[in-house]
C-alpha positions, 0 to 999 in steps of 0.5 A: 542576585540570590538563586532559587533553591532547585528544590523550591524551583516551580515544576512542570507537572509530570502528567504535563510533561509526558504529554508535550513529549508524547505530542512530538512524536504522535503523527499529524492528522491526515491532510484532506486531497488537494483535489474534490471529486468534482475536480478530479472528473472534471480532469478526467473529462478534460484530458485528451491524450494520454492518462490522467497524471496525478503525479506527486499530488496529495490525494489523502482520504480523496473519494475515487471509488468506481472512476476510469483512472486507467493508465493515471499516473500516481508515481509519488501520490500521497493517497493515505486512507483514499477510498478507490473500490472499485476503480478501473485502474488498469495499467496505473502507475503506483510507483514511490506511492504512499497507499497506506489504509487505501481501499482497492476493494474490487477494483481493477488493477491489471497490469499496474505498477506497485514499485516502492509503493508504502503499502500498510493496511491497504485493503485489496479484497477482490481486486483484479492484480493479474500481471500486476509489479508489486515491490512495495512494503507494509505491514497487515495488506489484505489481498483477500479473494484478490485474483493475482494470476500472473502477478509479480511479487517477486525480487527485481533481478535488474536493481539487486545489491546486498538486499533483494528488492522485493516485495516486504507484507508481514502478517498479509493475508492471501485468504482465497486468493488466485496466485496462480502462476505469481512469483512470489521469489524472495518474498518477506511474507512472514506471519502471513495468511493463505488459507485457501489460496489457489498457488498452481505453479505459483513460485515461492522460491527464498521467500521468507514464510516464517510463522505463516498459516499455509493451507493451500488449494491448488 
């Protein structure tokens, strides 16, 4: 059999080609909760004892605004782009959570676990984080006007190796946020805003402050 020249091989059009090659790396379209609203306070009605446990659900773009989710257990939910403002979500547990362009504005999270959790984007304006954990990462978090009296930000002195576990939020803004009394020690807050902050006695001890826009109330 005579081969076909390579200069007369039919070729897949380079627009063609650039666009199957951009397509494998593009990330697939959120995928909708597995649970409605309906279900969710149908579970919250239901319980008798103990939080509600939404452990390792997928609960992407599910509407929780303004429920009692106090003490739930979210460890290793998938709640990308869920809408939680306003929610009591008092003493929640948020651990290996992803979170990214969730929205807790105005909710209450006192005393909630954020360890491990993917952070990115998510929307904490005017939330209650006093003696909040939070050793999460991502990138853009807005604690605008978020009251984190007493929360802790701060490297974990009982799981430390070569890297400080800590709480990773470039370019995050604390614009007129409570930080009084938080410790914010080894901190990766770079390019972040805190125009405004209140950090009486807060503690920033090796936190890593390159390129941030500090002017502080105290």
């Amino acid at each position: 059999m005579k081969e076909t020249p390579p200069s007369s091989r039919r070729r897949t059009p380079l627009a063609l080609r650039s666009f199957v090659t951009l397509c494998c790396f593009l990330p697939l379209a959120a995928a909708a909760s597995e649970l409605t609203r309906a279900e969710i306070e149908q579970r919250l009605a239901q319980r008798k004892d103990g939080p509600a446990d939404f452990a390792d659900r997928d609960l992407s773009g599910a509407d929780l605004h303004g429920l009692d989710l106090s003490g739930a257990d979210f460890f290793s939910a998938r709640l990308t782009n869920a809408d939680l403002a306003g929610a009591d979500l008092t003493g929640a547990n948020f651990t290996r959570s992803e979170l990214q362009n969730a929205n807790f504005r105005g909710a209450d999270l006192h005393g909630a676990t954020l360890y491990a959790a993917l952070l990115d984007n998510a929307d904490f304006t005017g939330a209650n984080l006093t003696r909040a954990r939070i050793i999460g990462g991502g990138r853009g978090v807005k604690f605008t006007r978020a009251k984190l009296t007493d929360a802790d930000l701060g490297a974990d002195p009982a799981n430390q190796g070569m890297v400080p576990v800590r709480a990773e939020l470039p370019e995050a803004n604390f614009d007129g946020a409570d930080l009084t009394r938080a410790n914010m020690t080894h901190a990766v807050l770079t390019s972040a805003s805190f125009t405004g902050a209140i950090v009486t006695d807060a503690r920033f001890d090796y936190a890593v402050l390159d390129g941030a826009n500090i002017t502080l109330m105290r």
